[in-house]
N, C-alpha and C positions, 0 to 999 in steps of 0.2 A: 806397348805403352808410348813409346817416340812416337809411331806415326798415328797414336789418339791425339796425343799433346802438338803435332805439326797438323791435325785435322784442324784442330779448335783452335791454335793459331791464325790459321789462315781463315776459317768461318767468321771469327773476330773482323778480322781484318777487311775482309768482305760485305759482312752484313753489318756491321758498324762503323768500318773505314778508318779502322785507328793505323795505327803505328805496328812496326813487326812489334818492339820493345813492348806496350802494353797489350797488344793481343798474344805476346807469348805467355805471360804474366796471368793476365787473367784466364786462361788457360791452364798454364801449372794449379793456381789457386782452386779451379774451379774443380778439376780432375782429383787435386789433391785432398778436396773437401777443406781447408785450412781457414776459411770464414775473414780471409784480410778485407772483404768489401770491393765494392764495382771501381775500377779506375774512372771510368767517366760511368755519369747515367745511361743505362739501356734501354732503347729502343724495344717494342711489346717483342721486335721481330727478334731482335736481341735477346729478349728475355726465354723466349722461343727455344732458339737453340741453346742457350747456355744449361735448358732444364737437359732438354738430351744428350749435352756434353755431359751433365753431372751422372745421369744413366748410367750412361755409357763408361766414365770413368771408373766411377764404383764399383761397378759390375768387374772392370777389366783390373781393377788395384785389389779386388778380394778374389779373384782367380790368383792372380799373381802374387799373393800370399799365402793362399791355400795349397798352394804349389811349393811355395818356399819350405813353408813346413814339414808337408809331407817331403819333399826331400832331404831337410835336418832331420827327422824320422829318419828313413829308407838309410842313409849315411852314419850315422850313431848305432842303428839295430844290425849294420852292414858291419861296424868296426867290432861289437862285442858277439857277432857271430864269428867273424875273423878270428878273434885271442881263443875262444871253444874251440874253434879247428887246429888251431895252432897247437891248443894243449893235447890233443887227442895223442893217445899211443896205443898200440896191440887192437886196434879196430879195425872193424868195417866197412871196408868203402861198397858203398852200391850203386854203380852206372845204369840211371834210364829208371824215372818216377812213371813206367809207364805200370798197365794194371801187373805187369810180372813184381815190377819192381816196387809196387807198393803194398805188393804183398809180402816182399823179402823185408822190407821194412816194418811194417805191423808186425811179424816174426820178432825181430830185433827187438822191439820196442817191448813186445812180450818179456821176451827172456832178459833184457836187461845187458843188450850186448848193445855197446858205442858204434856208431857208424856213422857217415856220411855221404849227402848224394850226389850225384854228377849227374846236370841234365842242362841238355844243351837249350832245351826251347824256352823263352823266357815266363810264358804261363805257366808251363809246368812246375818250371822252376821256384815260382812264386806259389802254386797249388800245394809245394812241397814244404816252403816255408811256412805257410800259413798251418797246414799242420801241425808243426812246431817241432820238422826236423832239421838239422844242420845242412845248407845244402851249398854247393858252390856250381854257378852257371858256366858253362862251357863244354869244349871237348871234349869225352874220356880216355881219346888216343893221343892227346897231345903231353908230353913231356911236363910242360907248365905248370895242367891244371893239377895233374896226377901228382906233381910235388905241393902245391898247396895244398890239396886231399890227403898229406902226411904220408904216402904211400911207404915212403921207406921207414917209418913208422909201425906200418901197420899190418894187422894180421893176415887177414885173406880180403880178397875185392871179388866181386859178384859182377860176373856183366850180363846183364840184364835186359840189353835192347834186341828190339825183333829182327837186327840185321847181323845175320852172323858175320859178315865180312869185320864189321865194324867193332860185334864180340873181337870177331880175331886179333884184329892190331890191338884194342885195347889189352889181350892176355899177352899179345908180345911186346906191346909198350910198359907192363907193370911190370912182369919177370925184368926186361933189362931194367929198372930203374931200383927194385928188389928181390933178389934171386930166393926169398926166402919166404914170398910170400904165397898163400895158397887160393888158386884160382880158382873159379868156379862160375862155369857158366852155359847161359841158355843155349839150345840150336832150334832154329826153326826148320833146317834141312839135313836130317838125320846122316847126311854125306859128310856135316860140317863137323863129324866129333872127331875123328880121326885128326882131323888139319889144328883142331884147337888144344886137343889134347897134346900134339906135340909141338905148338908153341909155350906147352907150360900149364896149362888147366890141368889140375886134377880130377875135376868131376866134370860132366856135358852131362846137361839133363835136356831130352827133347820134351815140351809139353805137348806135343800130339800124341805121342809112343805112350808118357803116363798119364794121360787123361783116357786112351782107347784101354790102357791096363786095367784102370779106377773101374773103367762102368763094364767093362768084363768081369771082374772080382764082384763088382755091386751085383752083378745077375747070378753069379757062380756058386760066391761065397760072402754072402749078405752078411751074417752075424761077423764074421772075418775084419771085414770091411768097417761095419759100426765099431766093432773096437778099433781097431787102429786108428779111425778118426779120432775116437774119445782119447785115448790116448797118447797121438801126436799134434795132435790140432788144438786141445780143449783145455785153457788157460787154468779153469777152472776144477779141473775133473775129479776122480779121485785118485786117478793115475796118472803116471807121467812114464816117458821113457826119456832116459839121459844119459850120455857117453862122458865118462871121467878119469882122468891119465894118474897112473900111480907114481907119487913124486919118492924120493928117496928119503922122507922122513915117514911114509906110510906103515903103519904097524901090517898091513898084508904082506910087505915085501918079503921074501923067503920064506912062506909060509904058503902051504894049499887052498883049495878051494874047501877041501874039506876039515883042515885042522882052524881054518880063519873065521866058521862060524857067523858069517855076515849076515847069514839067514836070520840067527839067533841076536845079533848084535846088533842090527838095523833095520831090520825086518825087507829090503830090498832081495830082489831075485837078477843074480847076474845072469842075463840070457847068452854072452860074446863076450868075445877077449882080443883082442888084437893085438898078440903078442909078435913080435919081431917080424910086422908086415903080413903075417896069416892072422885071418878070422878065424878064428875056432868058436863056434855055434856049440849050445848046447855045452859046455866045456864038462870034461870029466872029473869027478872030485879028487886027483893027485896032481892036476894043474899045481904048478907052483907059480907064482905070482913073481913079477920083476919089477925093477923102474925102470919107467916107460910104457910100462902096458896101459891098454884102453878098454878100460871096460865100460859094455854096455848093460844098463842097469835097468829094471824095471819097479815100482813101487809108489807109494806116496810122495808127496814132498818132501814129508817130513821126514821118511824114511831114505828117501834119496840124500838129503840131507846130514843124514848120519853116516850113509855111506861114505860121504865129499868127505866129514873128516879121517877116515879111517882110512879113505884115498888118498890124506895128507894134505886137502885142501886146507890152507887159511881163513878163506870166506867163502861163502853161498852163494 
């Protein structure tokens, strides 16, 4: 806008021969659109330029308003995503909007788990808001971002990006900043689980290993296969599988598998138990039940549902 306004200055000046003071003037006025009238009479050649300073100006004063705008936008929608991050607790952080991580997210979004995304590129980053998830642009190994992401906050972090170097520091930049949080994350080089799992990851998942697993079971054991999709994947289904920790107000606790009746009282099917760090698969009906244990549960919603309270759950 200055060097519009020193253009048409000086074209004034030039092609009509005024003065700096009136050619700056009528300049302002002209670019400004503001209609105060000609300082002296113009010349045709005069009249000439002054149309394609007015072009020129308008053009260059409603960019530079449209720009203002969308940055009171961008700034405002920046501050009230800010105070959502800030509120967040026992959530989800997930490093890297790329297709692993947008799929860990649609998951999220599914089950109604909070989370948040770390992604350093600034498209993606913007690909991620527009979505309509919570997202903060940056590093995921640096200390910074990882405290604005509420990390000590929050429940488990997901790293997600295709360079396991970069998983790694990020699972030994979360562990130091909360020793309580539970990691999980990608490998692309099946060498890389070992080195991540003992900076702190709980789970390495490679997706080469289970993607060659998937279409081995898909040719093996097809009907296998279609259920487990319907079942793990399928928002809608009529099944569901779901893992839920028995709190110490649970009407199961000290009580068996077979005096607690869930069969009959919820209609769910416990498949696993995770009592004291062992799975027990298939559990036997003199299991007695504790707090703390994890059960894994198979059934309806609605029937899961009824489980979650006998499991002592609060809410759904």
């Amino acid at each position: 806008m200055v060097a519009l306004v020193g253009l048409g200055t000086a074209g004034f000046m030039i092609v009509e021969g005024w003065g700096l003071l009136d050619s700056l003037f009528m300049s302002v006025t002209t670019i400004a659109t503001v209609g105060y009238g000609e300082v002296h009479p113009l010349t045709p050649a005069g009249q000439i330029f002054a149309i394609f300073l007015i072009f020129f100006g308008v053009g260059a004063f409603l960019y530079i308003a449209s720009d203002m705008v969308s940055l009171a936008l961008e700034l405002r929608l920046g501050r009230n995503m800010n105070k959502q991050i800030v509120k967040l607790n026992n959530h989800q952080i997930i490093c890297g909007f790329g297709r692993t991580g947008q799929e860990v997210a649609s998951q999220f979004r599914i089950n109604k788990i909070p989370f948040v995304i770390i992604e350093l590129n600034s498209a993606t980053a913007l690909q991620a808001e527009e979505a309509g998830h919570l997202v903060i642009e940056g590093d995921a190994s640096a200390d910074e971002v990882l405290m604005r992401a509420q990390v000590e906050k929050a429940k488990g972090i997901v790293c997600a990006l295709p360079d396991d170097t970069q998983n790694t520091f990020i699972a030994l930049t979360a562990r130091g900043l909360n020793d309580r949080i539970d990691v999980v994350s990608r490998a692309a080089n099946p060498g890389s689980e070992s080195k991540l799992k003992r900076v702190g990851a709980r789970m390495v998942i490679s997706p080469y290993v289970i993607c060659g697993q998937r279409l081995a079971a898909a040719v093996t054991h097809p009907l296998v296969t279609q259920f487990l999709d319907v079942v793990m994947h399928t928002a809608d289904g009529d099944l569901r599988m779901e893992q839920m920790i028995l709190s110490d107000n649970s009407k199961l606790v000290g009580r068996t598998l077979k005096d607690a009746n869930i069969k009959q009282e919820s209609g769910a099917m416990i498949l696993a138990v995770n009592q004291n760090g062992k799975l027990i698969t298939n559990p036997t009906p003199d299991l007695k039940f504790c707090v703390g244990d994890e059960l894994i549960a198979l059934g309806a919603q609605g029937e899961l549902n009824k489980l979650a309270k006998l499991a002592g759950r609060t809410e759904n």
